[in-house]
N, C-alpha and C positions, 0 to 999 in steps of 0.2 A: 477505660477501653480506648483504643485508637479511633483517632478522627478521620483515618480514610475507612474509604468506601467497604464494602463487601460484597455488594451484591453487581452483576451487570446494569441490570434497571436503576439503580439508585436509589427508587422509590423511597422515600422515608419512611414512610410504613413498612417495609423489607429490610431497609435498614433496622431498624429500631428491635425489628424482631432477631436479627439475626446477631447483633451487636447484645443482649438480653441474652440468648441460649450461650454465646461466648463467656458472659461472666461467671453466669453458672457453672459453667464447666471450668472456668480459671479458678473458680472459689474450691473445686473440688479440688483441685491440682494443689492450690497454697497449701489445704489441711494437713497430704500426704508427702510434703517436704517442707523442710528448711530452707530459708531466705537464702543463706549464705552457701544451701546445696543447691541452688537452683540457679542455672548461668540463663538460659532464656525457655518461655513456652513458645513456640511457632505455630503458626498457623500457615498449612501450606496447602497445595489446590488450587482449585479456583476459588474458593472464598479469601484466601491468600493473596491471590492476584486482584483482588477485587471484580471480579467477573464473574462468582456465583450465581447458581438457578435459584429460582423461590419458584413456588407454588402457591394457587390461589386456593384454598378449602374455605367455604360460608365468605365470609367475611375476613379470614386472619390471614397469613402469609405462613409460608412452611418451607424449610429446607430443602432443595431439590437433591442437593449431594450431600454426600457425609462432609463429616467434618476432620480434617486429616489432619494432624497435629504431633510435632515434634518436640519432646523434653529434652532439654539440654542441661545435662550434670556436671555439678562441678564439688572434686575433694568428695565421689560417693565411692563406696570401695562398691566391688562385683555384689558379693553379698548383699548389702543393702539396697542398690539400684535392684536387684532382682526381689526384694522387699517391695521396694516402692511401687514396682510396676504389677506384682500381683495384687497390691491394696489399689491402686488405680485402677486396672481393667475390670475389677469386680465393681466399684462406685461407678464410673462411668458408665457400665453398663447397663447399672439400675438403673443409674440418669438417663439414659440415653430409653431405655424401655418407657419410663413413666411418661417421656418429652416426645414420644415416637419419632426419635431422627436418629440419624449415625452419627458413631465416635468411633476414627480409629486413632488409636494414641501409640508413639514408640517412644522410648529412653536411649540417650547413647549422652557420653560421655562428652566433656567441651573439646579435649585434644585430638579426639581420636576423630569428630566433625572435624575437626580445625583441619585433619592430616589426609581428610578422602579426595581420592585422586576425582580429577571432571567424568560426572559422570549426568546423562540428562536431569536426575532427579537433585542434582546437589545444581547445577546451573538455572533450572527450573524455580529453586531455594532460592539463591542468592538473590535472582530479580525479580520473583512474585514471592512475597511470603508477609505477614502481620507478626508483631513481635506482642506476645498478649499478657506476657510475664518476665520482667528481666531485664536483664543488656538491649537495649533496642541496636547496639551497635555491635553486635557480636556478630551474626549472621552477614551484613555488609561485609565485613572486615575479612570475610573468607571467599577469596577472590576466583574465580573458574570463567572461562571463556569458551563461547559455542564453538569456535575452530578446535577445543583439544576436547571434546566430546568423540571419546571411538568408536567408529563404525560398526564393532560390535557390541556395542552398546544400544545402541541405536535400532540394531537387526534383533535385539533380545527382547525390544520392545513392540517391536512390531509382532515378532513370533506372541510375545504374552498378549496381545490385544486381538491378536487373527483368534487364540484358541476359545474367547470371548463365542466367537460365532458357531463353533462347534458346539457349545454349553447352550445354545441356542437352539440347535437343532434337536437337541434332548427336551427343552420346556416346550420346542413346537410341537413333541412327541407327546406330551401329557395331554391327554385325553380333559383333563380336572381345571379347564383354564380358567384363571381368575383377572381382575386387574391389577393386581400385586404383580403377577408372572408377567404381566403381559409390558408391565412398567419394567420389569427386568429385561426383557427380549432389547425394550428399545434404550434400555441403559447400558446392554451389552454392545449393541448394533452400533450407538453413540460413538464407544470407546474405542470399536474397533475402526471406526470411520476416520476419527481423529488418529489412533493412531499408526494407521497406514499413510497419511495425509501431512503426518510426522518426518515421517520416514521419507516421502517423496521431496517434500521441504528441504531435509536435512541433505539428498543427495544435489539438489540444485545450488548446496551451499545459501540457504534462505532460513535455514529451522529457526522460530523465535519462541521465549518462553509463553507469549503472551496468545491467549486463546482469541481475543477480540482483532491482533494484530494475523494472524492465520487465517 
């Protein structure tokens, strides 16, 4: 597993845990491809950039966010990529229920990464990401720059983070509040802060990928 960091804290105990739920889930990944189908696993997010949450329960450390992870195919035809990724989201799932944290996983192909136009999420890639299987030099190698990020791009994200508050004013409607819900309100509330904060960034000509640098 990689030597940088994950977490914001550093903590080694944070580390250690969070660097530990990564293998497991890279071991789940090897089973369901081939060496020579597989160009990289990414790790993107903030545990990506190295400035993931953790959480303190008793004594152990716990994942604040999911864990956002991109497969990168190589020589897979349509067919079988869409194999691969229904035998992945059903194992990951299970993993992800037993280990009580999130896993969201996507597949896309090396070229067709290689060939996507700048958009926040692939700039966002380029300079936070962990490489946890594969090319570690694959992902560099695909170059984008925040000046050719479009400004509708950018207003798509703010519109998807604002609608965050709206989904909120429905869990404030539930009468049945628990602290699961209530961890949602202020994971909604988060997302939509950052990404309005985004947005005003991006119009001062300032937007950077890095959450700690914002």
């Amino acid at each position: 597993m990689s030597k940088h960091r994950f977490t914001l804290s550093n903590n080694p105990e944070a580390e250690k845990c969070i660097s530990g739920l990564l293998d497991q889930i890279a071991k789940v990944v090897q089973k369901n491809i081939a060496d020579h189908k597989l160009r990289s696993l990414i790790l993107l997010g903030g545990y990506g950039k190295g400035e993931g949450g953790v959480s303190v329960v008793g004594n152990s450390y716990k994942p604040h966010n999911n864990f956002d992870l991109l497969l990168v195919t190589q020589h897979l035809s349509k067919t079988k990529q869409e194999r691969v990724n229904e035998a992945l989201s059903q194992q990951l799932q299970a993993l992800a229920g037993k280990l009580d944290i999130g896993i969201d996983l996507s597949l896309i192909d090396q070229w067709k990464l290689k060939n996507m136009p700048t958009r926040v999420l692939w700039y966002d890639m380029m300079e936070g990401h962990r490489t946890l299987l594969g090319d570690a030099k694959f992902v560099p190698s695909i170059k984008h720059k925040q000046r050719d990020i479009p400004a509708w791009d950018m207003r798509n994200l703010m519109v998807n983070r604002g609608s965050l508050l709206l989904l909120n004013q429905i869990c404030l409607q539930n009468e049945e509040r628990s602290q699961e819900l209530d961890r949602l309100i202020i994971k909604h509330a988060m997302k939509a802060i950052i990404g309005y904060g985004d947005a005003l960034l991006y119009s001062l000509d300032e937007y950077h990928w890095s959450y700690r640098e914002k």
